[in-house]
N, C-alpha and C positions, 0 to 999 in steps of 0.2 A: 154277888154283891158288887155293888159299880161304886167308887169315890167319886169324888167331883173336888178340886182344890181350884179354888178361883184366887185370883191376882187384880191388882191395876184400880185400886179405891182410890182414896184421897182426897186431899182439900184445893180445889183449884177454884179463879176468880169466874166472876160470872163475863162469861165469852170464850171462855177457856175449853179447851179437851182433854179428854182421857179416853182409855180403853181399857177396856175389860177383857180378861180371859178366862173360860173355866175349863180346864181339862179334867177327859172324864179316864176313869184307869178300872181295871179287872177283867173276866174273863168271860169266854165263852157269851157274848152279848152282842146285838146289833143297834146301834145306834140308829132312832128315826128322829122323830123330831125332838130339836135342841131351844131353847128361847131364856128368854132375861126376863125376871119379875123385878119389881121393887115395892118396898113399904116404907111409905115417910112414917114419922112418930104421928102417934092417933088415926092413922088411915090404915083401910084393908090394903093387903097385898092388892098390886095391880101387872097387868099384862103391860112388856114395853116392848117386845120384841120377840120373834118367833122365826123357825128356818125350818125346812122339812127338810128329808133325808134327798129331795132332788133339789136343794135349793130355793125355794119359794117361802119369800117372805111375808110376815106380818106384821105391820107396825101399830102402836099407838097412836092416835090422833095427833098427842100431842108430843110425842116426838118426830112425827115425820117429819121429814128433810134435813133433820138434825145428827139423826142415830143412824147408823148401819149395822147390822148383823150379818155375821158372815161365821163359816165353819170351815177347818180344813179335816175333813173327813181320817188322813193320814196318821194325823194328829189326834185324834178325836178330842176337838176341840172346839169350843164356840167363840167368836169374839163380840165384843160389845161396842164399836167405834161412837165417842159420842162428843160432839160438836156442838159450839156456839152455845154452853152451857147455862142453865138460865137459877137462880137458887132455887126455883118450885123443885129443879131434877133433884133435890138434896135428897137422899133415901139411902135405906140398904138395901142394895143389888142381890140380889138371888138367881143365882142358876139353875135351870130347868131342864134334865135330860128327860125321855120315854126312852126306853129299849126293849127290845123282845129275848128273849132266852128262852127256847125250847116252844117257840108257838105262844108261850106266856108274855105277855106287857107288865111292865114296872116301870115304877119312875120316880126318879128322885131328884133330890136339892142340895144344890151349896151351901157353906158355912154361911155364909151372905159377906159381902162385901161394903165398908162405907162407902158412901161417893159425897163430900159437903161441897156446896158451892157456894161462896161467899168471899166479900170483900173484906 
């Protein structure tokens, strides 16, 4: 079994940042690809962010040039850098690990995190 405890929600104005972390914990597992979902109120979850196990990212349309994703492997951790905040970004953030154990894939999710942006 893998946790995931994510950090770094909150209410900030629209232009503002924040980041997100989710660290993943337990055993015997290898970490591949890590990524951020989010769900505003009334909409499906959507993809905002994506990191493979060599680094290679995937963005959303509509967070490019805003959001960064990044991971420190060491840590087994993902982070969520997010910029120039706009109030559409207002959602719960969810974290997204895959890992392998034993030749088997699984994959799981954060508690989810707020993020509101607003004045």
């Amino acid at each position: 079994q893998v946790q995931l405890v994510e950090s770094g929600g909150g209410l900030v104005q629209p232009g503002g940042s924040l980041r997100l972390s989710c660290a993943a914990s337990g055993s015997m597992f290898i970490i591949r690809n890590m990524g951020w979902y989010r769900q505003a109120p009334a909409k499906q979850r959507e993809l905002v962010a994506t990191i493979t196990e060599g680094g290679v990212t995937n963005y959303a349309d509509s967070v490019k040039g805003r959001f960064t994703i990044s991971r420190d492997n060491a840590k087994n951790t993902v982070y969520l850098q997010m910029n120039s905040l706009k109030p559409e970004d207002t959602a719960v953030y969810y974290c997204n690990v895959v890992v392998t154990r034993l030749s088997l894939r699984y994959e799981y999710w954060g508690q989810g995190t707020q993020v509101t942006v607003s004045s």
